[in-house]
Structure formats: structure tokens, C-alpha cells
N, C-alpha and C positions, 0 to 999 in steps of 0.2 A: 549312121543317120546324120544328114547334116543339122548342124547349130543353127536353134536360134534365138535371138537375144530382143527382147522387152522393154523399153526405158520406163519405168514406173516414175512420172514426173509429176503427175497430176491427179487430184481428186483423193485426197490423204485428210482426213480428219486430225485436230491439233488439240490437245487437252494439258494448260499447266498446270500443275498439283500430282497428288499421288493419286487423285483419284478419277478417274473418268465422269466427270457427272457434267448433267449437261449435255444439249448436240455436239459441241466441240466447233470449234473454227475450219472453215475449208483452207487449207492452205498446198501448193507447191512446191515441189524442189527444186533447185536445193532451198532450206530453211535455218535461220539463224533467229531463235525465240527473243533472243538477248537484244540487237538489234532495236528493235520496235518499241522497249522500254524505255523508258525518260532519262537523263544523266540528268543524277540529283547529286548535291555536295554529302548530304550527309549517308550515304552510299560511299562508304569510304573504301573502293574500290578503283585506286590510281591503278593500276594493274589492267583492270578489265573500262576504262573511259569512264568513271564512275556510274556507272551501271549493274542494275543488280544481276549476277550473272549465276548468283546458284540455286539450285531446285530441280527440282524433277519435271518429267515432262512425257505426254504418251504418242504416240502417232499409230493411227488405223488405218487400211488401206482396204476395201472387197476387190477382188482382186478375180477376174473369170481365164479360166485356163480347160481348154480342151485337153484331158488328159490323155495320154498317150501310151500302153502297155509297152514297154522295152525303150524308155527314155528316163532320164536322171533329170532334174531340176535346180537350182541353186538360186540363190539369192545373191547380189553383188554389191556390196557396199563400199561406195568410194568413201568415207569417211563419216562416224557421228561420234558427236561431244557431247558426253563422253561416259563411260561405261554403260554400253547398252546391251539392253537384252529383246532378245526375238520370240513374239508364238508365233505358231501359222496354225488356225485353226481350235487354239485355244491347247495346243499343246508345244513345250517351252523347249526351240530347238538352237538355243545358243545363244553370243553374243562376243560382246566386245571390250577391251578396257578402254584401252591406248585410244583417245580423241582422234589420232590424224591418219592411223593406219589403214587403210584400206584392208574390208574383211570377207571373205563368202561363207555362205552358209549352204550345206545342202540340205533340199526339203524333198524329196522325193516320196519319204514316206509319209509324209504326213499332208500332202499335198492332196484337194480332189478335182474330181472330174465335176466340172462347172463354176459356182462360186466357191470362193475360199477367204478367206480374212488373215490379214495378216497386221500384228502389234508390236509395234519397237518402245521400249522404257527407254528414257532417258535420264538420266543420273548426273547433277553435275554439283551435288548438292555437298558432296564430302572430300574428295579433294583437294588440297591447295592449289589456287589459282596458277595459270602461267605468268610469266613477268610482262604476258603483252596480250590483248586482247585475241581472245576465243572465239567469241561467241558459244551457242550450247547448240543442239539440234543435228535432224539429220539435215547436215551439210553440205554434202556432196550427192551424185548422183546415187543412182539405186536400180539396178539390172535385175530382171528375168532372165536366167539364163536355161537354155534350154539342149540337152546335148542325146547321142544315143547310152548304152552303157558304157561302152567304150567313149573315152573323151581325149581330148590332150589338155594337159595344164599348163595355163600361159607360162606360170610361175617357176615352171619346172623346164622350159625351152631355155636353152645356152646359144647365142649365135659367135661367132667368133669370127673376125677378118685378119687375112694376112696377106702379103706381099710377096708372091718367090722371088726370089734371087734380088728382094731389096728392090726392084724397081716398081713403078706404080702403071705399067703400062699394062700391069694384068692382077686382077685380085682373085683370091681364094676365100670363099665362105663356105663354114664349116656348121651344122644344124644340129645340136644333139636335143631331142623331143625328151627326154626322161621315156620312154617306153621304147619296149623293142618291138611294138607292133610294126605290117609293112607300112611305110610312108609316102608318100610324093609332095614335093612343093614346087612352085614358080616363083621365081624372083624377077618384076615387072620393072622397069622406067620409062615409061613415052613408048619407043619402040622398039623396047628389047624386052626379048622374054625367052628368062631361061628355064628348063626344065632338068626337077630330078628325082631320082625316087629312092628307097632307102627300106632294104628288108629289117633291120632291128632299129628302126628308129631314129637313124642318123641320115643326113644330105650333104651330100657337097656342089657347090657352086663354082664355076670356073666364069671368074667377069673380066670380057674382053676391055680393055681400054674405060676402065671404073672412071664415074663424076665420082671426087672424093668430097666427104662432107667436109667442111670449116665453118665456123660462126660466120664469117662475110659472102659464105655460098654453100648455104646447106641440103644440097641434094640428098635424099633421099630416095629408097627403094622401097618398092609393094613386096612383102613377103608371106606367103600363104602357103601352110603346112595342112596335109590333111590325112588322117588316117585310110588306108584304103582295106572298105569292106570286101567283104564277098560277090555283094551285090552293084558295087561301084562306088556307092554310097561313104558316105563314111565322116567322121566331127573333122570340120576343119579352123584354126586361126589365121589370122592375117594381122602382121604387123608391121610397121612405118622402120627401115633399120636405115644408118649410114655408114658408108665405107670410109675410115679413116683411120692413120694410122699417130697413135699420141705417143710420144717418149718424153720421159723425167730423165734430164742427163744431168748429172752430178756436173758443174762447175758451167755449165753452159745455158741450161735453162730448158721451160717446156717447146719440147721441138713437135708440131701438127704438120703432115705429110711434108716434112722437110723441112719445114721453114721454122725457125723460132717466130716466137707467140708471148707477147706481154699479156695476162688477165687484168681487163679492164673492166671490172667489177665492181656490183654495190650488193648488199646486202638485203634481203624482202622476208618479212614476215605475209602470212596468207588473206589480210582483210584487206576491204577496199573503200574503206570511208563510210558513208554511207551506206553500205551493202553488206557493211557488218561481215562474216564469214561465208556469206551465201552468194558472192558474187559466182557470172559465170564467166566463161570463157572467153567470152567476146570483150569482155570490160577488159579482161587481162591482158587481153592482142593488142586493146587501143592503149595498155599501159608500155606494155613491152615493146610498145611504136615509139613512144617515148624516150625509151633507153636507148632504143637502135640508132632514133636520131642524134642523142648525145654522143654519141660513140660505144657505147657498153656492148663489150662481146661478153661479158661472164658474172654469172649470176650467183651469192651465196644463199641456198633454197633455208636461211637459217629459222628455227633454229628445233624444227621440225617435220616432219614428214610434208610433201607439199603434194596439192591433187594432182591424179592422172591428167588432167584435161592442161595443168600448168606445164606439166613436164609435156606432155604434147607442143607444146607453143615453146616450148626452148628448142625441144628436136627442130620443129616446121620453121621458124625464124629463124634459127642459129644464135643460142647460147652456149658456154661453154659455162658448166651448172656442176657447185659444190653442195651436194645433196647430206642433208643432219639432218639424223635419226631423231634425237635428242638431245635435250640442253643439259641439265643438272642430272646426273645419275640415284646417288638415296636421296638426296637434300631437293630443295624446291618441289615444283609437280609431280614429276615423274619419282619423286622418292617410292611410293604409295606401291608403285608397279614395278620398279626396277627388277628387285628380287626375282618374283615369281615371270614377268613379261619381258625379259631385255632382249631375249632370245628371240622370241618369234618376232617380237616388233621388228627388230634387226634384221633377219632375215624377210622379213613380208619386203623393207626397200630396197633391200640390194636384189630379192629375186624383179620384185614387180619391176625394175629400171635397171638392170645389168645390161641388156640389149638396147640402151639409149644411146643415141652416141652426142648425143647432148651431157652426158654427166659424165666427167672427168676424174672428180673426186670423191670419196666416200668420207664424211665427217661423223664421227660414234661419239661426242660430246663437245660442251662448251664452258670454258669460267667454271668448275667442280669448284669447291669449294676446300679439297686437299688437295689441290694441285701439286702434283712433282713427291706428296709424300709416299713413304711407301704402300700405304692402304691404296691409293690413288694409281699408282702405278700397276699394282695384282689386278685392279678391275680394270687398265687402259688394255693391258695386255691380252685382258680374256676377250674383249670385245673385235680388237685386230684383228687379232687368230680368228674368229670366227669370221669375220668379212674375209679373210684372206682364204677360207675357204670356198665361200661362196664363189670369187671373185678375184683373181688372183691377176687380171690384168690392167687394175686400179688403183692409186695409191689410197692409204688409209691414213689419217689423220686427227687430231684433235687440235681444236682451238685454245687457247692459251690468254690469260689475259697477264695484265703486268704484274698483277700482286702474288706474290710465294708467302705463306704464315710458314712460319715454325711449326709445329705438333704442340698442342696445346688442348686445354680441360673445355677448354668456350663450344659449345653445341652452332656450328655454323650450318650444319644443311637445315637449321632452320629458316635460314635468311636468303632471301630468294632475290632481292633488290642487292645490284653490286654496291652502290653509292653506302647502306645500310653494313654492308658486307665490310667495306673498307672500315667504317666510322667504328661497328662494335669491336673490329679485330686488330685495334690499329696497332697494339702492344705485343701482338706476334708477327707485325709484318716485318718481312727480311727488304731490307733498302740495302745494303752491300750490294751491287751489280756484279761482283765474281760471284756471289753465294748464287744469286737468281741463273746467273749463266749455267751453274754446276746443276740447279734444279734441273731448269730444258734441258740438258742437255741425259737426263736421266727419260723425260718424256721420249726424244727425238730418238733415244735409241729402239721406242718401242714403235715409231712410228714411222710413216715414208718420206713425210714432209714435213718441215715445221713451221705449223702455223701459229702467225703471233696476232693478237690482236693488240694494237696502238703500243707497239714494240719496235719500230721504223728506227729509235735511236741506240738501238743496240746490233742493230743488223752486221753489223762487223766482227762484232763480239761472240754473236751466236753464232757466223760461219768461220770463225775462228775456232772455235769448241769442235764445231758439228761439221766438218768440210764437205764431207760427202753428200748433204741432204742439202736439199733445193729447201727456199725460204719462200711462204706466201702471207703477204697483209690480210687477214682473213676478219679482222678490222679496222678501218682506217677513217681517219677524221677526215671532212672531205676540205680542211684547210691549214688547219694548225698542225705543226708536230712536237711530240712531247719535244721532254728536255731529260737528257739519261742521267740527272743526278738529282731532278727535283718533280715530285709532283706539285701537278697544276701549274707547272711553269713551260709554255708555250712559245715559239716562237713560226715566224710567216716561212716556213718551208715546206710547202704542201707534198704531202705523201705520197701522191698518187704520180710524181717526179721522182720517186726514189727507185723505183726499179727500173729506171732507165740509166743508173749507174752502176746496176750490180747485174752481171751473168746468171749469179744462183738467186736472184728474186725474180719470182716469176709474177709477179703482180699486186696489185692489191685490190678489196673492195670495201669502198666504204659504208657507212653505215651511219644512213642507211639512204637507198634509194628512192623510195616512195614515203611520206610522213604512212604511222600506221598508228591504228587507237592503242591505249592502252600504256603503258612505260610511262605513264605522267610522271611529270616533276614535281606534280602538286598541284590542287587546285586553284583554277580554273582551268589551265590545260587539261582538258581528257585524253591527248593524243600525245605521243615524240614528236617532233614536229621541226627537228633538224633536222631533214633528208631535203634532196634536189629539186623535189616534186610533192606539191600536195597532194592531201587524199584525193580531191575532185581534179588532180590531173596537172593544175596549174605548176608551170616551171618558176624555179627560184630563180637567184642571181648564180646560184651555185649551179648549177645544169650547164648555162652555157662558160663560166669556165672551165667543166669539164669537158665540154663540147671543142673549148679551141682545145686543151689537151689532148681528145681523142681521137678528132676526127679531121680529114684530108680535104674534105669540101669547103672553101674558101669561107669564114665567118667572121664577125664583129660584131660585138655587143656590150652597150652604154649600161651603168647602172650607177644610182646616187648613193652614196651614204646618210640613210635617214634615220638617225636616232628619236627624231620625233613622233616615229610610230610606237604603239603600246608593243612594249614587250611580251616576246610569245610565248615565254618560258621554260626555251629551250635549258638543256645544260650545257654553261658556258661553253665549252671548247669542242661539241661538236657539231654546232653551227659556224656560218662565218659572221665578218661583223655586218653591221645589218644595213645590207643594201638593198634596192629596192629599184622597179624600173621602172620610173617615172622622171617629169621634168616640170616640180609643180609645189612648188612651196609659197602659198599665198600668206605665211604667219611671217615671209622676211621680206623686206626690204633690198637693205644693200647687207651682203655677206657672199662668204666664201664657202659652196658647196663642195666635198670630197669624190670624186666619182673612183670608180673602177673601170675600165675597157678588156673587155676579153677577146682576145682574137690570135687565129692561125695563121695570118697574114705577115709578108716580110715587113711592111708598113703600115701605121694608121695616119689617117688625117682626122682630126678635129675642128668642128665647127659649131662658134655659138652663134646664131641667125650668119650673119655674114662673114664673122670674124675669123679666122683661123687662127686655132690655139694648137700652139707646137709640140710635141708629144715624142717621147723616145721609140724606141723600133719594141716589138714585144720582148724579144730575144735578148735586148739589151735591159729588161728590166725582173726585180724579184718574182720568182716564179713566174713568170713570161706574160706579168698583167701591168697592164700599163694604170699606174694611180697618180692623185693631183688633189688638185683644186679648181674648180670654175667659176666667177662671178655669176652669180645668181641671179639673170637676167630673161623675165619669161621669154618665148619662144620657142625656140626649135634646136636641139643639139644633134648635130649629124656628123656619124663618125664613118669613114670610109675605109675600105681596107685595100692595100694593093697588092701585086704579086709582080715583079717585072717593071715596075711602073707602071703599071696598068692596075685599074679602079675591074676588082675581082665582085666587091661586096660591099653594100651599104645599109645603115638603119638610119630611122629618123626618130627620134622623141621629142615630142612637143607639147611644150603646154595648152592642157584645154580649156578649153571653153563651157559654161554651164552643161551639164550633161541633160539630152532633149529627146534620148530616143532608147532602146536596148536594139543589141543585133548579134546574132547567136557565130559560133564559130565555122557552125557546121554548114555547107551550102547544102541543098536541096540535092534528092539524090534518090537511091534505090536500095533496098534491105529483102532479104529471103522473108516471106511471110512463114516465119518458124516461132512456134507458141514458145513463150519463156523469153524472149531471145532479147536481151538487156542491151540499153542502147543510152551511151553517157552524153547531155549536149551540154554547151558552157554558153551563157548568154554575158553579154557584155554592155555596160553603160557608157554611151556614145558621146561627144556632142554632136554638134551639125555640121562637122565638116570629118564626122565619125571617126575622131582622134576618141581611144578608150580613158577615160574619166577614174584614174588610179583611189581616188579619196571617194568615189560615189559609195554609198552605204546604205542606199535604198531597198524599203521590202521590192521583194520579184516575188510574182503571183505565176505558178504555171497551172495550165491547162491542155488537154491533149483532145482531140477530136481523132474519129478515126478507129478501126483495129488496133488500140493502142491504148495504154493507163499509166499514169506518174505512179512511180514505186516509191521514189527516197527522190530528199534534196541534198544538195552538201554546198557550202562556201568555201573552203579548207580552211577554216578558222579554226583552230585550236580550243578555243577559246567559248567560243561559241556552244550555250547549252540548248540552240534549237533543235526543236526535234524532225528526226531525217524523213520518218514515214511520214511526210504531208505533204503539202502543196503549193508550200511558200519558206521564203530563207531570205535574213538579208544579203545584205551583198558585203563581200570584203576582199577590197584592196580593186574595185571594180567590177565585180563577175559572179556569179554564183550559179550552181549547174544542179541538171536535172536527172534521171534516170528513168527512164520510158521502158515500159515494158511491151512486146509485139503480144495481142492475142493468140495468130497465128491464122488468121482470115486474111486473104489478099485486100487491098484497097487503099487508099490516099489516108495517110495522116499526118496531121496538121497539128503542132507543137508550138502553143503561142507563149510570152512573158508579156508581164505586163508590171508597171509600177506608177506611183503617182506622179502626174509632173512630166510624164514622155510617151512618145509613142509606142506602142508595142514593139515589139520583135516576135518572128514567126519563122518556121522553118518547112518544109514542105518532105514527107517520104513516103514515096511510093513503095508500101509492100507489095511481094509479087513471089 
């Protein structure tokens, strides 16, 4: 009987406390409870953005279903935070621990024909927190699923692709369903469609002249398996695969259908500023737009489980994705579960995403806390072995950070903060760099890769140990690199340059790519807030010098060194020093500003209004960024870039003028009238000749007319304790953004800001 599946998004009653009393709140999915409450200081919850994030919590759904005699039922849980428990009908049919795992429940029997009710608990009450914001709630989607008794389990399909005879002018895919029942599937692209069928559950595919997938062209294939009834009928899946062929070669590096491949990566935690844990899918696209334009083929999904609908958008985009199960094994969060959950957790991600051909690596932990000892080693090993069963055409890995203790009496899986971790253990750390090399090199034999986090100064050392095993930065600062004989001593050799001298480094990512809540340094900051990109979107200085690193499309871009802004509270050495893109110091005079230039060009030109100020070639300078001095003369600084002698690229920054107007980033446009469907816009303080106003600080008022309602604001302020569910935010560093949510009624809507002192800005979207 064929499948069918439910999206249970809407119309879910919300109750915080243990107990239900009260109508309860109407709310949608996905939901993040945490979110919506206030960031108070005495909430001493640096961890979670100082937000109160633990308690309980219920959610109720009536729920009508035509039942059907000779059908099974399930319930689909893309993820809640965190130990939850399921009724349907006031009888108790499961649940969940693990916050991130995706889980199903079958309710078959306990389901009926017409209304039925169904109750999720939420738990986040006992716990120790994660070291980065959570949120609580059900989070992720939530499926009806609907099958005959006979079913096929996603979870349990293996796809496999290979090459005969090495060349790629023809691919073989190979389908094994977990059942021996009879099968048939099609494997679709545009205008090929192959057919196969398969008496005990297997398929073979024969692809003439395969599109192979890569991060910079990631084709993709329709694949649909379905059991074949009696009566023709029969449960079928369909899923998105790509033909690619990946190798780890020892001394050479990762080779993707021939070619070597640097990962040019950053690291992402799963909130989205304002959107707390519950952002959707479409926010993620316009983030992961972001990265593509900086150059980033490859993504660490750290530093656990990340949702189906994100791994969708790395397959459909092209990333090349190092997927963590978990961070801390007994100690930190996951201590609580590890024991009794490591198992299924582990298997729930490598089955759900083995057929991804977006994820390349499998990561089973991060920074443990007995690194390299031998306790630490029993459980690296069990964890392998088991992905290597799963899975055995992946490397398996763990992340590594630079500190080795000794074995000592000090209780460290109580300490979940590294910075904490360093300071209480500091009298068993191993500083000897042969002793630390002999530790890794205990890890790497259990492992396929070695990955180091901000270990870039020993990379010689550990493929001197290790020769056989490829080396990946699995953290990297996106500016500084350590110094191999002293902490917190840095120097300007940016990292993400280093595996362009070594064959066995296959990359690095830093860390991290989007600011995300949570990991404060300390209050005020409720966010990390040293990554490329802030929560509401906006690029750093550090984006576009990753940009000329990454990427071939001619660029350049100005930025000042302005220490007179308030510091954000980054930790020192994983931001850069603090530039800023503007051209606009009204507190000096006569003085000499520091700029940056970043660009891919054989040349730049500089200019302040008229004057040309002469500048070295990139190539000819540290790390390939042109630095100075410029007299401090308002106006206009415009820097050009060449290729050939010929002007490829140009920017301009100029000083403004009184800021008189706002005007949003986004033009006027067209949107699916799809209920839920999150829509980020960035409004901007002008002046009148609409050069953007870097120092405006003004309240923005928004308002939305139309099939359409304000969910959250964000500024990307760090700093900042406004709160996101409303309807206004100032502004920092010029701009401040909104998040619109579509009803799902076709019709015009109209997205205005408004502040004192200028004219509105308005955007115009046609749903449809």
C-alpha cells in the first residue's frame, strides 16, 4: 500500500511547567521555548545566552486520522530538546533522550479511527547544559507517517556507487533495502530514467555517462525504491543521492572524482540568532548563500547531530560536511547518556546520512577530557569499530584539541568550558611537544584521520609520527596561528594558508563560521561572536579575507582598524584585530588610520578622494593582505583591483553624511505562499546620497502588512540584551534585521521600518 506522510506543523497547544493547567499557548513548529524568554545577567547561564533554559515543558496536538485496517502508523521526530516522552491517546508509547537525534515512534496500536490526541513532555530540567546554546522544545519537524504492513526503512537502505574499470564514463549503483522482499526502483535526472527491480531486496543501476556530484556542482539524482505488492501496490521511498567518487590517499591528499580537493571550511553550531533553535530551512539557504559566496566548500556540522532539512541544503548546494555525533563522551552533557545511548545515538547518524554524498567524514567526539589516556582510548576505539561497521566507506575521526593532562585524581568531566578546563588542570598539563606528539599519535592509530584543532604548529611533527594518515584543521582560528612552544602566543600566519603547503593537509575549518548564542566569555556577551558572519547575516572583515583566499571571482575589499569601537568580547585569539568597514571617524582630526585590503587580484590601486596611495601587490605581502596607514581625510577611499592590467573590481567607502532615510537590502520580489515559511530582511541607515551610516544606532520600528507577521528581531550585537520576539531593535554598526513569517494565503506584503528622524524603508513581496 502506498506511503503517506503528514507534516504535523500547526495548531499544537504549549504548556511550561510540569503541569498542564490552563488553555495553554497555540504555538507551531518547529518551537524553541528558550528563545522567547528574556536574557537576564543574573541567569548565569553564559552557556545557553543567559537565558533561562531549564524546565519542563508539554505540547498537545488533536490530531484526525481516517484509520485504515492493514496500515502501520509512526510518528517522526526530526529532533526535541531534550528527553522526551510520547502518549497518543493517553497511553505512554515512548520517547527520547539524545536533544538532536532524530527519532520514530510506532503508534499503530494505539492510534484511532477519527480524533486522537497526542502528548510530548519535555525535560530539560536535569541535564547539564551544552557549552553552546540549545534552545528546549520540539525543534524540528514532526511527521505522520503512514505505511502498509509491509514498509521499507529509510534507515536501513545502503546505496553504494562505483566506477568499473576506474573510469567515470559509466557508474554502477548498487541498492541494498534491508529486506528481501520483491523491489523495483528508478533512478531519475531531467531526462534519464533508469529502471530496476530486485527479487530479495537488492538493485542495481547501470549510469551511462554520470553528472558526478562535487561541492562546486552538485548534481544530484531522484531515487525511488518501492516494494512490489501483489496487487501492484506497494510502500515506496524516494531519496536525493549523488554519484561521487572520494579517496583519502596517504601523502597526497583528499582526491573527489580525480581531482585533489582542499576543505575550505568553517565550523556551525545549529541556532540562528534570533530564531533561537527553531529556525527553518530557508534561513539556513540564505546562510549557506553566505558561505558559498565566501568560497566555503565544507562544513563542520560540530558539535552535534544537525537536522535533516540542513543536511538537505549541504547535499542540494554542495558542501562537503563533517558530521559529530557528540562533543564530551561521560563528562559535560552527553555524560548523563553516554553509558546507556551512545550506541543508538551513533547509529541513528550514520544510518539517517550514510547515503548523503554531502558528508564525507564521520566525527564520534570532540576535546574529551582524557584525551590520548588509556580510558580514553578503550572508548575512541569502541566508538570507530562501530561506525566502521555501519559504514565502512568513510573515514572515522575524532577531534583533538592541543591540551594532553597526565592521569591524575582532579574530576575533569565535570568541566564542560575548555578556558575552565585549562585553568583547573593546569598542573597536569603535558607542554613537552614529543610527549603530546606520542599521545596523537596513540589516538591516530585508532583513527583514519587526524584531526587537530589549533595544532597548525605541529603539522610536521604529527606527519612525521603518523605518515600514513592525512591531517585535517578540524579547528582553526580564522587569523592567528598558535606558537609550538608557548600558549597564547600568536603570530599573523593565518591557518587557513597552511594546507596549501602540505600534500597530507587536507584542509581546514574554522571556528567558527556564523556568530552563534551561547559559549559567552562573560557577561554582556550572550553570543561567541568571533566567527565571519553575524547571527542576523551581516559579514565581518574576516568573510572577505576569506573570500580573497577562497575564491576565483575577481575581489577587493577596504576595511579600517577601529579600536574605538566597544569591544565585543570575543576571546582574544579567535577573532582578528578589530577592523571594520567604514570610512568615518568624526572624533579625529589630523591622524593616521590602519586599514586592511583583501583581494585575489594580481594588483590593487588605492585611492583617497583623488590621491593615489601606492600599495604593494597581495602576493608580495603577509598572508596575501595588503596593510598601512592612510591619513584620515573624510571622503571617499576606493581601491581597485586588476588582473592583466586591466581594472577586474572595485569598491568604494565613503564618508556619510547625516543618516535621512533606512532602505532594506532585499529588492521587491516574489516568495511561495507556504504557511511557516521564515523570510530574514536587513534594513539599513542611509544618508541621502544612500551611502550606509556605519555609527547610526537608531530604534527600527518594523511592521508587516499583508499574509505575513514579525517573528523576531536581531542586530548582531552581542551585546545587546533586547529582546528578539518584538518589533523593534536598535541598530548596530548601521542595520538591524527582521524575520517575517508567511501565513501561507497568496497576496501582497509589505514589510516597512521606520525610525525617528528618517524616512521609512519598505520592501514589497508578492506571495503567490
Amino acid at each position: 500500500m502506498e506511503r503517506r506522510e503528514t507534516d504535523l506543523t500547526d495548531q499544537w497547544k504549549f504548556w511550561f511547567g510540569e503541569e498542564k493547567t490552563g488553555p495553554g499557548t497555540e504555538v507551531e513548529l518547529p518551537h524553541d521555548w528558550v528563545i522567547g524568554t528574556p536574557a537576564v545577567r543574573d541567569v548565569r547561564e553564559t552557556s545557553q545566552g543567559f537565558r533561562a533554559c531549564r524546565g519542563t515543558g508539554w505540547y498537545q496536538k488533536e490530531l484526525s486520522v481516517a484509520r485504515e485496517e492493514g496500515r502501520r502508523y509512526f510518528l517522526d521526530f526530526g529532533g526535541v530538546y531534550e528527553k522526551s516522552k510520547v502518549w497518543v491517546n493517553g497511553t505512554f508509547v515512548g520517547g527520547h533522550q539524545y536533544g538532536y537525534t532524530s527519532f520514530r515512534l510506532e503508534i499503530t496500536d494505539w492510534l484511532r479511527d477519527g480524533r486522537n490526541l497526542i502528548e510530548v513532555r519535555v525535560d530539560s530540567d536535569v541535564t547539564p547544559t551544552d557549552r553552546w546554546y540549545t534552545g528546549a522544545g520540539i525543534y524540528r519537524p514532526v511527521r505522520l507517517i503512514e505505511t502498509g504492513l509491509r514498509y521499507l526503512d529509510e534507515n536501513e537502505i545502503v546505496v553504494s556507487v562505483s566506477f568499473p574499470g576506474g573510469s567515470y564514463e559509466s557508474a554502477e549503483v548498487k541498492v541494498k533495502t534491508g529486506t528481501a522482499f520483491p523491489v523495483s526502483g528508478e533512478l531519475c535526472r531531467k531526462d534519464l530514467r533508469l529502471q530496476a527491480e530486485g527479487e530479495q531486496g537488492n538493485l542495481i543501476f547501470e549510469v551511462p555517462r554520470p553528472m558526478l556530484w562535487t561541492a562546486e556542482d552538485p548534481q544530484l539524482y531522484q531515487l525511488k525504491i518501492k516494494l512490489r505488492d501483489r496487487d501492484g501496490s506497494g510502500d515506496s521511498v524516494s531519496m536525493k543521492i549523488g554519484l561521487r567518487d572520494v579517496r583519502f590517499v596517504p601523502q597526497k591528499g583528499l582526491i573527489v572524482n580525480g581531482k585533489s580537493v582542499k576543505l575550505r571550511g568553517v565550523c556551525l553550531h545549529q541556532d540562528a540568532g534570533c530564531m533561537g533553535a527553531a529556525a527553518k530551512k530557508e534561513i539556513w539557504e540564505e546562510r549557506l548563500k553566505l558561505l558559498k559566496e565566501m568560497g566555503c566548500n565544507a562544513i563542520r556540522a560540530a558539535h552535534h547531530i544537525h537536522s535533516r532539512e540542513f543536511m538537505d541544503l549541504c547535499d542540494e548546494m554542495g558542501f562537503y560536511v563533517y558530521e559529530e555525533c557528540f562533543d564530551k563522551w561521560t563528562g559535560g552533557h552527553y555524560g548523563v547518556f553516554f553509558e546507556t545511548e551512545w550506541k543508538s545515538d551513533l547509529d541513528g547518524m550514520v544510518k539517517r546520512d550514510r547515503n548523503r554524498p554531502s558528508v564525507m567524514i564521520w566525527g564520534v567526539g570532540n576535546e574529551v577530557e582524557n584525551q590520548g589516556q588509556p580510558s580514553m582510548l578503550k572508548i575512541l576505539k569502541t566508538l570507530a569499530d562501530r561506525v566502521r561497521e555501519l559504514d565502512g566507506s568513510r573515514p572515522v575521526t575524532y577531534a583533538m584539541n592541543p591540551h594532553f593532562k597526565r592521569e591524575s585524581n582532579v574530576d575533569l568531566s565535570r568541566i564542560s568550558d575548555i578556558q575552565q578546563f585549562v585553568d583547573e588542570a593546569d598542573d597536569t598539563e603535558i607542554w613537552d611537544v614529543e610527549e603530546k606528539i606520542q599521545r596523537i599519535r596513540g589516538i591516530g592509530e585508532l583513527v583514519d584521520i587526524i584531526s587537530c584543532n589549533y595544532q597548525e604548529q605541529w603539522y610536521e611533527q604529527i606527519h612525521e609520527a603518523l605518515p600514513d594518515k592525512l591531517i585535517l584543521g578540524t579547528e582553526i582560528y580564522q587569523y592567528f596561528k598558535g606558537h609550538p612552544d608557548q600558549f597564547k602566543n600568536f603570530t599573523e600566519d593565518n591557518p587557513s594558508l597552511v594546507p596549501e603547503r602540505y600534500d597530507y593537509v587536507i584542509g581546514g575549518m574554522i571556528w567558527a563560521g556564523i556568530d552563534y548564542l551561547g559559549e559567552s566569555m562573560g557577561y554582556p556577551a550572550k553570543s561567541w561572536n568571533g566567527a565571519l558572519i553575524r547571527t542576523n547575516g551581516e559579514r565581518k572583515a574576516g568573510y572577505y579575507m576569506m573570500q580573497s583566499y577562497w575564491t576565483k571571482e575577481p575581489m577587493v575589499h577596504f576595511s579600517v582598524m577601529d579600536y574605538s569601537l566597544e569591544d565585543e568580547g570575543v576571546k582574544d585569539h579567535w577573532d582578528i584585530p578589530m577592523y571594520a568597514d567604514h570610512w568615518h571617524f568624526p572624533q579625529f582630526r589630523n591622524t593616521v588610520i590602519p586599514y586592511m585590503i583583501a583581494s585575489n587580484c594580481e594588483e590593487v590601486e588605492v585611492y583617497v578622494n583623488d590621491t593615489r596611495i601606492y600599495v604593494p601587490r597581495p602576493a608580495d605581502c603577509p598572508n596575501r593582505l595588503i596593510t598601512g596607514f592612510l591619513p584620515w581625510i573624510p571622503g571617499r577611499v576606493t581601491v581597485v583591483g586588476r588582473n592583466d592590467g586591466k581594472e577586474v573590481c572595485r569598491q568604494e567607502t565613503v564618508t556619510p553624511g547625516p543618516a535621512v532615510q533606512l532602505g532594506f537590502d532585499r529588492k521587491s520580489g516574489k516568495l511561495p505562499a507556504c504557511r511557516g515559511y521564515q523570510l530574514l530582511l536587513t534594513v539599513r541607515a542611509l544618508d541621502a546620497e544612500n551611502n550606509p551610516c556605519f555609527r547610526e544606532s537608531a530604534k527600527v520600528r518594523f511592521r508587516a502588512e499583508g499574509p505575513a507577521k514579525i517573528l523576531a528581531v536581531d542586530n548582531g550585537d552581542a551585546k545587546s540584551f533586547e529582546p528578539y520576539q518584538e518589533t523593534f531593535i536598535h541598530m548596530y554598526h548601521g542595520c538591524a534585521s527582521v524575520v517575517v513569517g508567511l501565513t501561507g494565503e497568496p497576496g501582497r506584503i509589505a514589510v516597512y521600518a521606520d525610525a525617528d528622524g528618517m524616512r521609512s524603508g519598505s520592501v514589497i513581496i508578492c506571495a503567490e
